[in-house]
mmCIF file of the N, C-alpha and C atoms, coordinates in Angstrom:
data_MODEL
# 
_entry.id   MODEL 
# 
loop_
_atom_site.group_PDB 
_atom_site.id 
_atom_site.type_symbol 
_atom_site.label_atom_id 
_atom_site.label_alt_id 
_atom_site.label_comp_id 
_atom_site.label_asym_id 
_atom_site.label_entity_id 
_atom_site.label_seq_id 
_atom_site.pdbx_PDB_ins_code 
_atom_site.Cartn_x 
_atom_site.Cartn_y 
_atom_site.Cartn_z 
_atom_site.occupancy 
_atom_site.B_iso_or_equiv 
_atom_site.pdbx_formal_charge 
_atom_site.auth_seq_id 
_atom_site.auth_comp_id 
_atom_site.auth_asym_id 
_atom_site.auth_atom_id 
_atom_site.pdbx_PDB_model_num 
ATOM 1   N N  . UNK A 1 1  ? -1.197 21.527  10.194  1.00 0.00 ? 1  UNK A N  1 
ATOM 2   C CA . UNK A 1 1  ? -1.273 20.153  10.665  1.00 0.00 ? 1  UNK A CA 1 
ATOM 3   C C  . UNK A 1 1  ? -0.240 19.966  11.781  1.00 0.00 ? 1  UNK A C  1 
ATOM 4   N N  . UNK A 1 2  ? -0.766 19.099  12.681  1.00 0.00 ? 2  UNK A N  1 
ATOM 5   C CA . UNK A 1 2  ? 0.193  18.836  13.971  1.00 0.00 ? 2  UNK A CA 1 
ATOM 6   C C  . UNK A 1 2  ? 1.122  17.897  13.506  1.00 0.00 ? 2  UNK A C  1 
ATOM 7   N N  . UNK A 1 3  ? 2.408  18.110  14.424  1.00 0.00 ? 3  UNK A N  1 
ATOM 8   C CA . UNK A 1 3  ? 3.482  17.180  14.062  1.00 0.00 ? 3  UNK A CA 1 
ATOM 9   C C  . UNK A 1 3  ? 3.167  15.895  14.432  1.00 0.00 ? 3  UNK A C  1 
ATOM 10  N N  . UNK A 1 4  ? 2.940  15.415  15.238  1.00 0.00 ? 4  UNK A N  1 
ATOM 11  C CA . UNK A 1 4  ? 1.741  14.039  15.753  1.00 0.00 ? 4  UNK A CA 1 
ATOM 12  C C  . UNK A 1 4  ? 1.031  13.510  14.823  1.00 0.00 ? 4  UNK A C  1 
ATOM 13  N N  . UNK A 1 5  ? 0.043  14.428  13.948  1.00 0.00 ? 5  UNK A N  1 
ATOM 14  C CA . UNK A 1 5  ? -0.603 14.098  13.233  1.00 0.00 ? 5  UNK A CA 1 
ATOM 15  C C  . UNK A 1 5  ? 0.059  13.648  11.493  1.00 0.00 ? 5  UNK A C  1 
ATOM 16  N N  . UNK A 1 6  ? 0.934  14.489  11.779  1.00 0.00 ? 6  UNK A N  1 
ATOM 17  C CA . UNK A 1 6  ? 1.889  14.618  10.157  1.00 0.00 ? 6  UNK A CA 1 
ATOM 18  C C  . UNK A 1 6  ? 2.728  13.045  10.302  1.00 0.00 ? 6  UNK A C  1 
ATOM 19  N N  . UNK A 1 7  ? 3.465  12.428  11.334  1.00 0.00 ? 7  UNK A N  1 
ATOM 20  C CA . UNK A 1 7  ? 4.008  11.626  11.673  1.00 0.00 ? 7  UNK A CA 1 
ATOM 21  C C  . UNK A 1 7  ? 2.970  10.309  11.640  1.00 0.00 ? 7  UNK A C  1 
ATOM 22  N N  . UNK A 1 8  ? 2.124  10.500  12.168  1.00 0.00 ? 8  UNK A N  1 
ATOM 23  C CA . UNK A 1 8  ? 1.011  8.959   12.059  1.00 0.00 ? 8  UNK A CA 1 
ATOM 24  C C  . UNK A 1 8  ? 0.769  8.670   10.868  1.00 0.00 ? 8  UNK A C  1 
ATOM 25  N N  . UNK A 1 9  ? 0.325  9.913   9.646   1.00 0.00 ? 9  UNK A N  1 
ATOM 26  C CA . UNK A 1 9  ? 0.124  9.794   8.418   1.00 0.00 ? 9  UNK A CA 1 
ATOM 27  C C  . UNK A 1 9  ? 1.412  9.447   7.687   1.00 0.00 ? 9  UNK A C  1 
ATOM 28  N N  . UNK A 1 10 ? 2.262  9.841   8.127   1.00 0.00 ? 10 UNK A N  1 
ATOM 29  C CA . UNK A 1 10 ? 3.479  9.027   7.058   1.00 0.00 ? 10 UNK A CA 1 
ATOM 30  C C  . UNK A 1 10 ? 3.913  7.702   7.697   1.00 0.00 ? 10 UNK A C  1 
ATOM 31  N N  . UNK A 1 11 ? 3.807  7.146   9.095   1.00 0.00 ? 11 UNK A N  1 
ATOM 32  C CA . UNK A 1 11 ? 3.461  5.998   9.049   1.00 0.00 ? 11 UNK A CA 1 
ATOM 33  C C  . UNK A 1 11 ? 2.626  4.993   8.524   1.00 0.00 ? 11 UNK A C  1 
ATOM 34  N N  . UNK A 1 12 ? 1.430  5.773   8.315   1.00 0.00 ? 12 UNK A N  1 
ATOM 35  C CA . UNK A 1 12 ? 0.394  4.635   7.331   1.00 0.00 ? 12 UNK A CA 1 
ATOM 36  C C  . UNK A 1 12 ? 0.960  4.461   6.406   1.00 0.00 ? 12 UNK A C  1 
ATOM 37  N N  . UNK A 1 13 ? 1.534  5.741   5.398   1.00 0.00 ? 13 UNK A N  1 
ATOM 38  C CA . UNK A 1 13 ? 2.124  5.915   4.383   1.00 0.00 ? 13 UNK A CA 1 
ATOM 39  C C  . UNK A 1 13 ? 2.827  5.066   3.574   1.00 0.00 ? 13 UNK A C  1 
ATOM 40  N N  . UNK A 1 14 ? 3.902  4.681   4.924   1.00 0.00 ? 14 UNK A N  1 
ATOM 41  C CA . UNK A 1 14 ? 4.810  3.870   4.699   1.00 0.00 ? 14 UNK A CA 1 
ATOM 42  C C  . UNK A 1 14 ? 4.297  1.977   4.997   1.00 0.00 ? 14 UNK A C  1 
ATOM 43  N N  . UNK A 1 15 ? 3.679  1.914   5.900   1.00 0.00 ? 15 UNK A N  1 
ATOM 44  C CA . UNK A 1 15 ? 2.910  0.848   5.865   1.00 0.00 ? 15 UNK A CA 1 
ATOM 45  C C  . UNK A 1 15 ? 2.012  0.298   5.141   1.00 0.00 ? 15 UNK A C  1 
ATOM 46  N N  . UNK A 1 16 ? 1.492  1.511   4.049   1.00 0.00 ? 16 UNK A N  1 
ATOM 47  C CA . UNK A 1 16 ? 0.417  1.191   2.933   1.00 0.00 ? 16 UNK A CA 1 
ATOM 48  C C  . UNK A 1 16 ? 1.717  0.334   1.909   1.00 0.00 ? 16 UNK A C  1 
ATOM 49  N N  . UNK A 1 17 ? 2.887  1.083   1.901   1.00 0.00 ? 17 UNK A N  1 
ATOM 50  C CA . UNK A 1 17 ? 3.541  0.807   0.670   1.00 0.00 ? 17 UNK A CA 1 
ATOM 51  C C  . UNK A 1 17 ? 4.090  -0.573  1.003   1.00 0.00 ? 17 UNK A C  1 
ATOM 52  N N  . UNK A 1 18 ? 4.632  -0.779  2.262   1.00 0.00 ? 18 UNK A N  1 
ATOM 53  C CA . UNK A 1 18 ? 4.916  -2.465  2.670   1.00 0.00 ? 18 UNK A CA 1 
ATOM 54  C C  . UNK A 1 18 ? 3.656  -3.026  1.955   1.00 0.00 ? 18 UNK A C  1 
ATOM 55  N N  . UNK A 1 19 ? 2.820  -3.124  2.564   1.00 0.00 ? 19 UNK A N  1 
ATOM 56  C CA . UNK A 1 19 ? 1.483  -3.946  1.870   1.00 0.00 ? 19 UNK A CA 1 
ATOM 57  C C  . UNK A 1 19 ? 1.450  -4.156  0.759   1.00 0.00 ? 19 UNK A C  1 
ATOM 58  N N  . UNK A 1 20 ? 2.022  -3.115  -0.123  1.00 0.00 ? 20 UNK A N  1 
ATOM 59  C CA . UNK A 1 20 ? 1.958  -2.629  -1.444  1.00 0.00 ? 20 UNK A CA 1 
ATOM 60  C C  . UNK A 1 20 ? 2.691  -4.031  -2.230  1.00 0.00 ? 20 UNK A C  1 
ATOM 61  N N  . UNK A 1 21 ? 4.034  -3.748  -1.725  1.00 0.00 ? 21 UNK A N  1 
ATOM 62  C CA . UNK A 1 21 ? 5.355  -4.663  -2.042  1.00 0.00 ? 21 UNK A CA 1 
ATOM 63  C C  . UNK A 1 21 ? 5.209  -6.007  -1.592  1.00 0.00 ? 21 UNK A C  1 
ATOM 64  N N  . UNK A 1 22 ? 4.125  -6.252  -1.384  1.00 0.00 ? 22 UNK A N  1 
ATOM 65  C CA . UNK A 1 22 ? 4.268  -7.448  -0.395  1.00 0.00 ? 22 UNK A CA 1 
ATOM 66  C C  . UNK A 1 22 ? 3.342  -8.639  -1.218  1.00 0.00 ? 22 UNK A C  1 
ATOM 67  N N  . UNK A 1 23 ? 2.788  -8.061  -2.639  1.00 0.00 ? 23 UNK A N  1 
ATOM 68  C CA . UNK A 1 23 ? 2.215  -8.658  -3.384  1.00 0.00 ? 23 UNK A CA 1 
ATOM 69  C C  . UNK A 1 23 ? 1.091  -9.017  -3.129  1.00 0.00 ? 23 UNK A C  1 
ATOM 70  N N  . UNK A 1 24 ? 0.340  -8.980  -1.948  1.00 0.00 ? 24 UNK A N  1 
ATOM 71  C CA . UNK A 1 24 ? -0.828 -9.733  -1.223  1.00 0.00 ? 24 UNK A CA 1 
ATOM 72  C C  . UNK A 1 24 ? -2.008 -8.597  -1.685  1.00 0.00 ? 24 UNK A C  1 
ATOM 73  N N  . UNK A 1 25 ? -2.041 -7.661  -2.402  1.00 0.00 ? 25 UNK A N  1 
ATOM 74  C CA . UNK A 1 25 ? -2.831 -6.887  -2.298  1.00 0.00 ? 25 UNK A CA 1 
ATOM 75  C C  . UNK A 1 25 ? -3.217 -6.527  -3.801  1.00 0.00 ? 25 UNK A C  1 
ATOM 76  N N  . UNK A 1 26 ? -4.158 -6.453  -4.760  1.00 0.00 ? 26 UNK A N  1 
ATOM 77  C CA . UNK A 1 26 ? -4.778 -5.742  -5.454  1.00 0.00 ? 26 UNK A CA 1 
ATOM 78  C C  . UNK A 1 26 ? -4.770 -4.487  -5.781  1.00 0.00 ? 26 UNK A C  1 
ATOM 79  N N  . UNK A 1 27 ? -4.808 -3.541  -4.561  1.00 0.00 ? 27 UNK A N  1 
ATOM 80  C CA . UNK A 1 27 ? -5.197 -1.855  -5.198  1.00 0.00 ? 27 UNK A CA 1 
ATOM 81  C C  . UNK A 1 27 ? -5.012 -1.111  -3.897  1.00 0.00 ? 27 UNK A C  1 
ATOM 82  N N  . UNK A 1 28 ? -5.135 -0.011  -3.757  1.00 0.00 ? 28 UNK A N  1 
ATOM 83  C CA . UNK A 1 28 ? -5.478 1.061   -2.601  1.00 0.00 ? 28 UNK A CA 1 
ATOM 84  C C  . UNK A 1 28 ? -6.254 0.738   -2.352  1.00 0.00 ? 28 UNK A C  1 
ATOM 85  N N  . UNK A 1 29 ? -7.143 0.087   -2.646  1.00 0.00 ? 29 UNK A N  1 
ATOM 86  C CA . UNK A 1 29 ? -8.532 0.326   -1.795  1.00 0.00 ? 29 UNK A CA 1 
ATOM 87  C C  . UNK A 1 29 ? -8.599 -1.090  -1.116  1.00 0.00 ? 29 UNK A C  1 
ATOM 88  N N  . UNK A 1 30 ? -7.662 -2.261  -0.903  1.00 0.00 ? 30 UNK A N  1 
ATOM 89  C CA . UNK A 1 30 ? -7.979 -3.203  -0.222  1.00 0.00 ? 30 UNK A CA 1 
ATOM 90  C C  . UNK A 1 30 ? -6.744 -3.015  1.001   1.00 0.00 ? 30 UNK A C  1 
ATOM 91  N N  . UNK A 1 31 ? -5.933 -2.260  0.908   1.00 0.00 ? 31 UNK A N  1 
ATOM 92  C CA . UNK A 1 31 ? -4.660 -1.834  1.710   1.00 0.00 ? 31 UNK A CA 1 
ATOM 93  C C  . UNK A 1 31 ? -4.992 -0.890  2.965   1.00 0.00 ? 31 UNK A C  1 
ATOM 94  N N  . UNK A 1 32 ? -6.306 0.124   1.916   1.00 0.00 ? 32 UNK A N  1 
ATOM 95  C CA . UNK A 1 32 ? -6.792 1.191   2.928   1.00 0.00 ? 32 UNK A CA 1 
ATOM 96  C C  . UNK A 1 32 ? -7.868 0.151   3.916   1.00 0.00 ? 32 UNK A C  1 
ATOM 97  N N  . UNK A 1 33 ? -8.550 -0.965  3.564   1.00 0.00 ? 33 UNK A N  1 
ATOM 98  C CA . UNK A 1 33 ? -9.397 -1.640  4.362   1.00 0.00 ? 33 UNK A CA 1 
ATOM 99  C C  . UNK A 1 33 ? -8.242 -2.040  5.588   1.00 0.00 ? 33 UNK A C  1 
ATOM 100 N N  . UNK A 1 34 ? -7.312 -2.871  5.592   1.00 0.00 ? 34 UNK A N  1 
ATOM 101 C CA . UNK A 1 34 ? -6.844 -3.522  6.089   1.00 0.00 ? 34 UNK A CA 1 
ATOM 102 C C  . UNK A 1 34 ? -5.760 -3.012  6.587   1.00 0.00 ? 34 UNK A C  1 
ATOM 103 N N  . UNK A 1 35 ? -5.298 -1.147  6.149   1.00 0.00 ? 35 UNK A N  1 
ATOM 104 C CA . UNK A 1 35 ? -5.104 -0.526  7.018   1.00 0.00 ? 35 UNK A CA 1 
ATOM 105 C C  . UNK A 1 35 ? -6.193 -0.009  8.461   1.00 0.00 ? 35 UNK A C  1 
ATOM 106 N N  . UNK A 1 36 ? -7.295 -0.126  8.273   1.00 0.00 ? 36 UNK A N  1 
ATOM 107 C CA . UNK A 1 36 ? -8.517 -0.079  8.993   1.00 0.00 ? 36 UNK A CA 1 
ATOM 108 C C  . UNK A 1 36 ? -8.665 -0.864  9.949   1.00 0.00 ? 36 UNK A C  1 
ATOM 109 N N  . UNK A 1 37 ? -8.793 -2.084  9.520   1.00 0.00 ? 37 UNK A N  1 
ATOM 110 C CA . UNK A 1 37 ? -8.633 -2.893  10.432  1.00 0.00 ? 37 UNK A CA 1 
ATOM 111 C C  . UNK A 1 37 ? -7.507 -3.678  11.332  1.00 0.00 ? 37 UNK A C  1 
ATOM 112 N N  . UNK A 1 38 ? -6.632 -2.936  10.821  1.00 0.00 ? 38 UNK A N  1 
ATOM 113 C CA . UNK A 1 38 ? -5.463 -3.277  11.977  1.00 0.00 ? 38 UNK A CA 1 
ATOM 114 C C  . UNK A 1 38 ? -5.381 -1.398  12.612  1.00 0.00 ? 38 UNK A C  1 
ATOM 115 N N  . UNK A 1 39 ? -6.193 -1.055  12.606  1.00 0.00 ? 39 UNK A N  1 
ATOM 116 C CA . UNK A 1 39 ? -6.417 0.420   13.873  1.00 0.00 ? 39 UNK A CA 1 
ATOM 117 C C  . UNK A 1 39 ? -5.460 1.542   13.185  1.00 0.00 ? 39 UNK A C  1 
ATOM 118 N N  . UNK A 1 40 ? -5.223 1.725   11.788  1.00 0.00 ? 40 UNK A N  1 
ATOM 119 C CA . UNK A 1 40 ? -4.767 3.021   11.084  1.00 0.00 ? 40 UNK A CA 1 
ATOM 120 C C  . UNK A 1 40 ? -6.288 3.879   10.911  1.00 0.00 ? 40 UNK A C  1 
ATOM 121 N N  . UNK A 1 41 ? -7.066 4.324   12.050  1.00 0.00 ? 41 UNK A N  1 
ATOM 122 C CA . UNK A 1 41 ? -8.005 5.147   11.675  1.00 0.00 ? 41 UNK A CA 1 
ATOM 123 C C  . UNK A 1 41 ? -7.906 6.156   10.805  1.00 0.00 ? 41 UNK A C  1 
ATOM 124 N N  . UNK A 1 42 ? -6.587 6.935   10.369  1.00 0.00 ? 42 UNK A N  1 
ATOM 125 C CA . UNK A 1 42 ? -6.380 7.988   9.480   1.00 0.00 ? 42 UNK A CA 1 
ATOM 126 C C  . UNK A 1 42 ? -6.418 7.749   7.616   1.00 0.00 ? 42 UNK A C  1 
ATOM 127 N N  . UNK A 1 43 ? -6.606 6.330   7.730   1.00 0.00 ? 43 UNK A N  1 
ATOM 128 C CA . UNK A 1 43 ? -5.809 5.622   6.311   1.00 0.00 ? 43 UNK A CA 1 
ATOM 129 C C  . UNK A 1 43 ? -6.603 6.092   5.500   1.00 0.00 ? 43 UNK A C  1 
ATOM 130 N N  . UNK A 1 44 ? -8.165 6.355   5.629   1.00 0.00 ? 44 UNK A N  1 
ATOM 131 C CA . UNK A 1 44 ? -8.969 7.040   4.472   1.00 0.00 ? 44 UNK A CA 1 
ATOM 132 C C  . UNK A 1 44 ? -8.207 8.477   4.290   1.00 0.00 ? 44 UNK A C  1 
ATOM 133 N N  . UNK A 1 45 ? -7.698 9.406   5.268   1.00 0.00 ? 45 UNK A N  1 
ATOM 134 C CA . UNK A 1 45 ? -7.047 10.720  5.185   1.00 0.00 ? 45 UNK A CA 1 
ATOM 135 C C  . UNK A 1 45 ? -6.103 10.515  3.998   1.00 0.00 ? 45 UNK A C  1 
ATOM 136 N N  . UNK A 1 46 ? -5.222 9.514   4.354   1.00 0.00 ? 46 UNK A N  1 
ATOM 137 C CA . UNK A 1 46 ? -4.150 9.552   3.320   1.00 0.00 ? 46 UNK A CA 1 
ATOM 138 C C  . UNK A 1 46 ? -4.691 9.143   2.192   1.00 0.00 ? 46 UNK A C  1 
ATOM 139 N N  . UNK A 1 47 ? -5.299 8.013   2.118   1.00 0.00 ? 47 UNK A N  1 
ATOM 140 C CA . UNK A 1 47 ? -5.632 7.766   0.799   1.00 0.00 ? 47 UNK A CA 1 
ATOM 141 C C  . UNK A 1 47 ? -7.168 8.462   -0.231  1.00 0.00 ? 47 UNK A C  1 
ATOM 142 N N  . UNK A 1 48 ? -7.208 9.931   0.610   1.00 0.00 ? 48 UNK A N  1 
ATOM 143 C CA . UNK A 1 48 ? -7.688 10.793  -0.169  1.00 0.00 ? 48 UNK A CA 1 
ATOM 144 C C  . UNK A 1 48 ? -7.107 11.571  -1.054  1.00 0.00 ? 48 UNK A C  1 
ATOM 145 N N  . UNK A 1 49 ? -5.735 11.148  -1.329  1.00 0.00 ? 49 UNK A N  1 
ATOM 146 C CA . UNK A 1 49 ? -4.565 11.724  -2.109  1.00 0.00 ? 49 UNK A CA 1 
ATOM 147 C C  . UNK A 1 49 ? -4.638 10.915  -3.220  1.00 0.00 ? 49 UNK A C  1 
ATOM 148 N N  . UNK A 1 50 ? -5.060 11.325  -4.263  1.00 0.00 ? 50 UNK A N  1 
ATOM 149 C CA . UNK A 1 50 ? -5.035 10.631  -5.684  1.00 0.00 ? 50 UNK A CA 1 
ATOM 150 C C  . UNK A 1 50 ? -3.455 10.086  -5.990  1.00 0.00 ? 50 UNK A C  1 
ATOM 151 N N  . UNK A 1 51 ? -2.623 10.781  -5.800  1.00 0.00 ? 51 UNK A N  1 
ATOM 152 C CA . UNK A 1 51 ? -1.051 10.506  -6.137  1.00 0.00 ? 51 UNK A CA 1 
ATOM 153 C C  . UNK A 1 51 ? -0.932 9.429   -5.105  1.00 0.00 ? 51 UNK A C  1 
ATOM 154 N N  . UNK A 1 52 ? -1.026 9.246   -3.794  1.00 0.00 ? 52 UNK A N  1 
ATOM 155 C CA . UNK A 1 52 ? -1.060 7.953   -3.004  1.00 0.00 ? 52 UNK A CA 1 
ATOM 156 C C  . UNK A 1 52 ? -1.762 6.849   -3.802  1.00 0.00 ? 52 UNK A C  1 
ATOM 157 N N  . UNK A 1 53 ? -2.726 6.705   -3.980  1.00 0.00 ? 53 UNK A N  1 
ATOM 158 C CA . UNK A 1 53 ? -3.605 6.131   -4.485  1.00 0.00 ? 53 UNK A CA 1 
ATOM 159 C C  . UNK A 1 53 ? -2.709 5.320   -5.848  1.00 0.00 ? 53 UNK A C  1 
ATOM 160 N N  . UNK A 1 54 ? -2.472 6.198   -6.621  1.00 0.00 ? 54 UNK A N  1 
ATOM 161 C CA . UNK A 1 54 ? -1.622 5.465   -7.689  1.00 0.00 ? 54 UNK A CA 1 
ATOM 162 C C  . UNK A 1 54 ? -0.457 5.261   -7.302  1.00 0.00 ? 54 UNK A C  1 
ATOM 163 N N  . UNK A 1 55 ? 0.083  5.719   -6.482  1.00 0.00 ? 55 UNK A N  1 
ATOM 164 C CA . UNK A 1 55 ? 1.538  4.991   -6.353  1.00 0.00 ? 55 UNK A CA 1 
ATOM 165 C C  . UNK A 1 55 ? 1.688  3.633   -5.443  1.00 0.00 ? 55 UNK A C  1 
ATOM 166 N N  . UNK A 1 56 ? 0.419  3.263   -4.665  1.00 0.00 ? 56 UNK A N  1 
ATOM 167 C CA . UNK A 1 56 ? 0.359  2.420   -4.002  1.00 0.00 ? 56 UNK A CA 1 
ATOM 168 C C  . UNK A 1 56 ? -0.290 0.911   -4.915  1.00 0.00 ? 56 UNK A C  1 
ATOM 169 N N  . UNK A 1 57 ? -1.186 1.555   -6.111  1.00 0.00 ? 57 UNK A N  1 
ATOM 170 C CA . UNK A 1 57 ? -1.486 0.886   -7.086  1.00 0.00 ? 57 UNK A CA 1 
ATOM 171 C C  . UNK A 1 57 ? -0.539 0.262   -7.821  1.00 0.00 ? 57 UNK A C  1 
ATOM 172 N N  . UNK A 1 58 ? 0.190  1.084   -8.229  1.00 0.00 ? 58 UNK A N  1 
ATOM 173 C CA . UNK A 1 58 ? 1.438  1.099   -8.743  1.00 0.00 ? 58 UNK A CA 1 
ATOM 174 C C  . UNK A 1 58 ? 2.634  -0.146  -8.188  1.00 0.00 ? 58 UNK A C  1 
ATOM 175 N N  . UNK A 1 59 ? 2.303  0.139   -6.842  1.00 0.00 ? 59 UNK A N  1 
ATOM 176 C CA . UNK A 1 59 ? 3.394  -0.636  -6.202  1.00 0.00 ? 59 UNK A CA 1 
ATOM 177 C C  . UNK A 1 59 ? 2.787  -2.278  -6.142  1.00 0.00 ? 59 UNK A C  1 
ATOM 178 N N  . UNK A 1 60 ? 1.491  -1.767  -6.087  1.00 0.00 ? 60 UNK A N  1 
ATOM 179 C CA . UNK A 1 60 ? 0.708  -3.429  -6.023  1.00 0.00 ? 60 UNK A CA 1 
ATOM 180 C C  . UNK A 1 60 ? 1.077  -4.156  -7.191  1.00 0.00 ? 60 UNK A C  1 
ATOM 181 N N  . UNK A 1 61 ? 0.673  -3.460  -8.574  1.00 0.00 ? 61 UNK A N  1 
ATOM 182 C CA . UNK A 1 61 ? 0.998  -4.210  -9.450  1.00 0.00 ? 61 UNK A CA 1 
ATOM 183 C C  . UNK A 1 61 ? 2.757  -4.504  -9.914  1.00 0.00 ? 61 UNK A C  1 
ATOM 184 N N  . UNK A 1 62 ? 3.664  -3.614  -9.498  1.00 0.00 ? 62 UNK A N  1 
ATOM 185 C CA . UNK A 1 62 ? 4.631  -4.092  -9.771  1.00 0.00 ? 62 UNK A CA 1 
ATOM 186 C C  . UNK A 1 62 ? 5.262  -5.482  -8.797  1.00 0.00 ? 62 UNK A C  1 
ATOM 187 N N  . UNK A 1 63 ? 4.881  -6.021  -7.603  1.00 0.00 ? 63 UNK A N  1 
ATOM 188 C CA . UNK A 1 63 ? 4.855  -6.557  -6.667  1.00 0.00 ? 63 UNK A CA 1 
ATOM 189 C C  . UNK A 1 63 ? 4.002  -7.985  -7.080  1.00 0.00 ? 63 UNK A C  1 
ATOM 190 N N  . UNK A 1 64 ? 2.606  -7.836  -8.028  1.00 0.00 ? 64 UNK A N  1 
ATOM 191 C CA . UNK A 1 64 ? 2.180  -8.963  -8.821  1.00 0.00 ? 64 UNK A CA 1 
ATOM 192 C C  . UNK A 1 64 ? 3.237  -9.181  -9.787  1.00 0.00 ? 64 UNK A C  1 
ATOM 193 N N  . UNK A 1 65 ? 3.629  -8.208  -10.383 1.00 0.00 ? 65 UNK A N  1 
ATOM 194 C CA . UNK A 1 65 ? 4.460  -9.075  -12.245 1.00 0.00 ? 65 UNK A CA 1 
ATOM 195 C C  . UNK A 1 65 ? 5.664  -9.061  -11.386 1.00 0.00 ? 65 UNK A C  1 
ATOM 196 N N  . UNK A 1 66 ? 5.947  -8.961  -10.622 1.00 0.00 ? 66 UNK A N  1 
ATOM 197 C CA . UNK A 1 66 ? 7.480  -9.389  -10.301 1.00 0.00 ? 66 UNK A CA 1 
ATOM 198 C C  . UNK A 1 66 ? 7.258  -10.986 -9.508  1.00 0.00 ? 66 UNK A C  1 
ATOM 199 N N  . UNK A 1 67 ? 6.377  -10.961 -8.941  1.00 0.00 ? 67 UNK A N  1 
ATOM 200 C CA . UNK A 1 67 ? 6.273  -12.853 -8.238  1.00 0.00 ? 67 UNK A CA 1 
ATOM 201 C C  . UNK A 1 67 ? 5.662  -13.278 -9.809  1.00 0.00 ? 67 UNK A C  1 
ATOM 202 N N  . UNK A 1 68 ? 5.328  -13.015 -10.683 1.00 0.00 ? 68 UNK A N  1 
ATOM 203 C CA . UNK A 1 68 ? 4.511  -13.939 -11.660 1.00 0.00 ? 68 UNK A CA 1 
ATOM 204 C C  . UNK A 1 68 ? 6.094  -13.908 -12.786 1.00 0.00 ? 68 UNK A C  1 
ATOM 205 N N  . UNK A 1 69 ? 6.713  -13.028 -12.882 1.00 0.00 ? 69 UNK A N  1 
ATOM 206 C CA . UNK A 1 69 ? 8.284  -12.906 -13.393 1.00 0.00 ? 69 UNK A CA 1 
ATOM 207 C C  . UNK A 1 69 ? 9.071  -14.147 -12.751 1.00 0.00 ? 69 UNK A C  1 
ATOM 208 N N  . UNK A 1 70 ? 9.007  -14.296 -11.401 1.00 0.00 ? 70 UNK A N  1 
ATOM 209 C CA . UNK A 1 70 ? 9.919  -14.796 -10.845 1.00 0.00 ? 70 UNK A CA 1 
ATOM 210 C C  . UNK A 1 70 ? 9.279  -16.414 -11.145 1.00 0.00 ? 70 UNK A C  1 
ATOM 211 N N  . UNK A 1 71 ? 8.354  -16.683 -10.679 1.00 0.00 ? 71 UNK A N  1 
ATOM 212 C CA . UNK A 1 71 ? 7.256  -18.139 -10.919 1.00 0.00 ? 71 UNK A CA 1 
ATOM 213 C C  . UNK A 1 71 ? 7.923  -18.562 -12.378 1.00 0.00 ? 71 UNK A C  1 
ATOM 214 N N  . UNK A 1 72 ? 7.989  -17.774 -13.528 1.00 0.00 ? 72 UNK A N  1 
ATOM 215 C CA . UNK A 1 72 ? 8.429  -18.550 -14.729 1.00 0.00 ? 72 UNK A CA 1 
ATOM 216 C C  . UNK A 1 72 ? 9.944  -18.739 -14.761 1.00 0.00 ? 72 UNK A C  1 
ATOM 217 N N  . UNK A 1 73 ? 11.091 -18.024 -14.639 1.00 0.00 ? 73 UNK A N  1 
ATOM 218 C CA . UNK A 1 73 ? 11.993 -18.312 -14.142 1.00 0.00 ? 73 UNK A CA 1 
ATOM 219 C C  . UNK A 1 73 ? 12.272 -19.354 -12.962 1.00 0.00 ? 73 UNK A C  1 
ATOM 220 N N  . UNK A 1 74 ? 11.882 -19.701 -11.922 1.00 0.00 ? 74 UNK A N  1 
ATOM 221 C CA . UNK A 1 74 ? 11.607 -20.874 -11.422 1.00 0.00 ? 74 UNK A CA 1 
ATOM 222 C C  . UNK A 1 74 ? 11.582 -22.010 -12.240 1.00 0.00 ? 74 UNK A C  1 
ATOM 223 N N  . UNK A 1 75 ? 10.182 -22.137 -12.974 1.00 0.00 ? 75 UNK A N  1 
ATOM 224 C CA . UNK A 1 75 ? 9.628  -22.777 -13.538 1.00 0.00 ? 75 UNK A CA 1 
ATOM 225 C C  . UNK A 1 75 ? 10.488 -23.730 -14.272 1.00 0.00 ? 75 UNK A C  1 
ATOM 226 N N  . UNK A 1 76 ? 11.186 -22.969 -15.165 1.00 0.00 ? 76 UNK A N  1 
ATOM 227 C CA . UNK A 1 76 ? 12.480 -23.554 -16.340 1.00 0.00 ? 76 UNK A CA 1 
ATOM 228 C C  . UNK A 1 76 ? 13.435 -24.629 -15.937 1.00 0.00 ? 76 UNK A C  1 
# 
């Protein structure tokens, strides 16, 4: 793999996982859309990696129970 190419993919990488953290997202598979449509043409590449896939899952849902954590604390 080209260094060009190795470098764009860990930019998505890292931009999947912002998305991730950012609570706005559901799963890999709505992160990889909307990596798409903001012009990450590679984002299906990366997220043909099962371990991406769950760790970005992963990150989604910890990113939901932490604003729904924080909402009841508020709340009180």
């Amino acid at each position: 793999m080209k260094a060009g190419l190795r470098q764009r993919l860990a930019r998505i990488e890292t931009e999947a996982r912002t998305l991730a953290r950012s609570g706005n997202f559901g799963g890999f598979a709505s992160i990889e859309r909307a990596l798409l449509t903001r012009g990450y043409e590679e984002a299906p590449r990366v997220f043909a990696n099962r371990w991406t896939q769950s760790e970005v899952d992963r990150l989604c849902l910890q990113a939901k129970l932490g604003a729904v954590q924080s909402a009841r604390t508020t709340a009180r």
